[in-house]
N, C-alpha and C positions, 0 to 999 in steps of 0.2 A: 142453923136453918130454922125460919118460922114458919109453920104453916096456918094461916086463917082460916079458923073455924066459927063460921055466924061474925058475931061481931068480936070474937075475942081469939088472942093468938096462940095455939098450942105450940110448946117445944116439938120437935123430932126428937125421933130418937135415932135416927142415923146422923153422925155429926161426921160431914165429909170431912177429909183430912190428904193430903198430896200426898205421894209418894217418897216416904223416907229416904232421903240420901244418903247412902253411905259412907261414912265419914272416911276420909283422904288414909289418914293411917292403916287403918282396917281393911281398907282396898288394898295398900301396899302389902300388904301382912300376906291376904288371901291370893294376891297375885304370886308370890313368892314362894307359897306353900302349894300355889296350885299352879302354876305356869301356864298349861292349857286348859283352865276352868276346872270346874266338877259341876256334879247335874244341879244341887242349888243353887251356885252359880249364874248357871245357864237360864235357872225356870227362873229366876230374879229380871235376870237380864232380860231376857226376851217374853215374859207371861206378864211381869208386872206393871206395864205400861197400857195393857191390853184392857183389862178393866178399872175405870174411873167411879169414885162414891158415887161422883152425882148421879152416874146413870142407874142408881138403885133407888135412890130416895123413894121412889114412889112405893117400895115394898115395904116399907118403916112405916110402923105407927109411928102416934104425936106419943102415947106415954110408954112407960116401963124404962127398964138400962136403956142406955146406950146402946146403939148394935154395934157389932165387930164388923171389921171393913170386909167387904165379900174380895177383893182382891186377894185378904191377908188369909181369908177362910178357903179361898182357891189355893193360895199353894201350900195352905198346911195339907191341905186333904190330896193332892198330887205327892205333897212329901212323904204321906202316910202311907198310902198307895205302892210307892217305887222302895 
């Protein structure tokens, strides 16, 4: 994502990114171990859809790292939590 600053274009630093799919195996594995879910499971399944990059960009500077996807920093900090 560029953002135009005067005549010249900064990078961001929030670089959206979709939502990781969980690859087919990994899903069989965790379905098998877990039959009827468990709670990361669950907050994957049902939190992760809820918040999108794009609707953060505008809290991201153009310099420094990278920022961390606020989706990924919600369910670490609910994981941390529970």
């Amino acid at each position: 994502m560029w953002l135009v600053v005067g005549l010249r274009a900064a990078a961001m630093s929030m670089r959206p990114m979709p939502w990781p799919e969980v690859p087919e195996q990994t899903r069989v594995v965790a379905r098998a171990a877990f039959p009827s879910g468990s709670l990361p499971m669950r907050l994957r399944d049902e939190l992760g859809p809820v918040f999108a990059d794009t609707d953060f960009l505008g809290m991201f500077g153009a310099r420094g790292r990278p920022g961390i996807s606020p989706a990924v920093l919600m369910l670490v900090t609910i994981l941390q939590f529970v």
